[in-house]
Structures are given as C-alpha cells and as structure tokens.
N, C-alpha and C positions, 0 to 999 in steps of 0.2 A: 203532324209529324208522327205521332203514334201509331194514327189507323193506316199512314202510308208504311211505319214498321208492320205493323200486322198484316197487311197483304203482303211486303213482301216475304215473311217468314210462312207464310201459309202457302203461297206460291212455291218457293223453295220445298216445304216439306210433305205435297204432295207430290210434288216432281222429283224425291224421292225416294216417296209411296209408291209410283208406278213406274217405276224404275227404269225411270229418263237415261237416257243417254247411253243405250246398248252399242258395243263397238264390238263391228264386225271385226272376223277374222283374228280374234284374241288368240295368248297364248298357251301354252301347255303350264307353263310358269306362272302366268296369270291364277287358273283354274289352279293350280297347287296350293297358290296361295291365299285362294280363297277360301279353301276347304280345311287349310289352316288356324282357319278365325270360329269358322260356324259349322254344325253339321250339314251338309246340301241332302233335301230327299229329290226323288225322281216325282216330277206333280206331270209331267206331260211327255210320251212315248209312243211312236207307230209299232213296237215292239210290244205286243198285246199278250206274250207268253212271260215279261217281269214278274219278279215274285213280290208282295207286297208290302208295303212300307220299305221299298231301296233305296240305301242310304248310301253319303260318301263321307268318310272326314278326312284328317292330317293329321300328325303330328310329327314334328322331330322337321320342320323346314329346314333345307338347305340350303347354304349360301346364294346360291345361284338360283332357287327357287325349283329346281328339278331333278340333278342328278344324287340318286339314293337317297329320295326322298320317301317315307314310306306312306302309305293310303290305305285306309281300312273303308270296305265296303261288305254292304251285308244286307242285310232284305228281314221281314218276318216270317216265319212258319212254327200258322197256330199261335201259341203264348210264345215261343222261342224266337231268339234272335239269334241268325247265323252272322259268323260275322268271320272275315279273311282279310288278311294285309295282303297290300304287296308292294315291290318298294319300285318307286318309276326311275328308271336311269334317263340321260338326258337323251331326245328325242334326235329322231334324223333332222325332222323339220320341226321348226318351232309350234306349228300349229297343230301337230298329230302325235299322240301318243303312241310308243310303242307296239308295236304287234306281237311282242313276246309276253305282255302280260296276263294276266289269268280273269283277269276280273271285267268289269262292264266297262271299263276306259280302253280295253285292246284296243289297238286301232281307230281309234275315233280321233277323228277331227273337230279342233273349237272350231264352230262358224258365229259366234256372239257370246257377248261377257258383257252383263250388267250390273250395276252395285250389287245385287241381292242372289243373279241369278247367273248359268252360262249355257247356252247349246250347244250339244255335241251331235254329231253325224258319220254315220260309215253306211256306205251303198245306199240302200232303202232305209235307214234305218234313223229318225231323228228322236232325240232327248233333249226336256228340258230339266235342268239341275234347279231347284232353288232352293235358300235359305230357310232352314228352321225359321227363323223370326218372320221371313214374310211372305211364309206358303199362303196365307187367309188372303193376301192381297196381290194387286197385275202385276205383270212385271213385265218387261221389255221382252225378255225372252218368251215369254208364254201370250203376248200378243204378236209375237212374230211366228208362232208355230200355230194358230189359229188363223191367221192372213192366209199363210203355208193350204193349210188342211183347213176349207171353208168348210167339210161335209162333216166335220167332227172324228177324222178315222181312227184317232189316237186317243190311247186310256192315260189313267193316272194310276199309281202305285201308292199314292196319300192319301191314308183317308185321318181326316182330322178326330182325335181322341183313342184311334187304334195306336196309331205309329207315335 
C-alpha cells in the first residue's frame, strides 16, 4: 500500500512539475490572477527586441479578477530595474486585454493557462509567461511554444541568477 502511495504522489507531482494540464483559451481574469500570487518573467518570446529579465506581477485583485486591477511590469537595464503599473479595466472579450494599455499585455490575447505558466499572442507576436518558482522547470506553456517554433525562432528574457 505504501509503494502504491509513492507512485501515486510522484505521479501527481511531476505532472505538476511539467505543468499538466494547459487550458486553452484562458482568461484575462485568469492571468490576473495569477500574477497575483507569483511574480511571472517572460522565459519564451518571437519578440527578440524584449528587454531583459521582463517581469509581470499584481497586486490590489479585484473582485471580479479584472476591472482596476492594477499590473506592474518591468524588465532589467544594466543593474536597474524599470519598473511601470498599469491598472487593466475589464476587457471587451474575455480573452484579450485591452488595447489602451501601455505595457506588454496591450492587446494580447490568452491562447493557454497552466498552473505555473500562460501564453499570450497578438499578430506575429507569441509569449510565454512563467512563474518565479518554476522558470528552471517545462511547463505546458513552453512545450507548446516549442511544438509552435520547431527551428528555435524565439528568445528568452531569463536568465537564471541575473533576474
């Protein structure tokens, strides 16, 4: 009975480790409220002009998980960290952010939301978000953006011990 508990809790907590169970089409409210718990950095990007170490967080959720919620995002340059809020009203459609905002969510689209991680997209343009805690490790969202782009065309903005 034991070693059947031990595989299943090993089972379970690689699956996740690789952050099982990405759902398409997630929401703006979702991603709000993710960014709410953990800092997200950008680990995967077709946007190769990012500045580095780009970060998202939260604070202050709203009821509703969207409108006037505010979002601080920011990047490194050099030793400094720039760093700008901005606060997301609630969306036309649930799955696209604003177009009025200033910062790297304008306009994007959720197209996936994993425990750890989520991808955003506008035009040519795709991002993977993931968590402080499990940039070192796969995640649903960054084996989908590899499947995506088999030739490698997209950078990362993490580098582990700078950011």
């Amino acid at each position: 009975m034991i070693q059947l508990a031990t595989f299943l809790t090993a089972y379970v907590f690689l699956g996740i480790a690789h952050g099982e169970g990405c759902k398409d089409n997630a929401t703006v409210g979702e991603v709000l409220a993710a960014v709410q718990t953990e800092t997200y950095f950008l680990t995967g990007t077709t946007n190769k002009s990012r500045e580095a170490c780009s970060f998202l967080s939260g604070t202050g959720l709203t009821e509703d998980c969207v409108s006037g919620t505010p979002v601080t995002y920011g990047y490194k340059n050099g030793r400094e960290w720039v760093n700008n809020t901005d606060v997301v009203e609630k969306p036309e459609k649930p799955d696209r952010f604003p177009s009025r905002l200033s910062g790297p969510l304008k306009g994007m689209r959720v197209v996936a939301r994993g425990e750890n991680c989520f991808t955003l997209r506008k035009q040519n343009e795709t991002e993977v978000w993931v968590a402080v805690s499990a940039v070192d490790v796969s995640t649903c969202c960054k084996e989908k953006l590899e499947k995506k782009f088999k030739d490698n065309t997209y950078a990362t903005t993490y580098e582990h011990g700078v950011c």
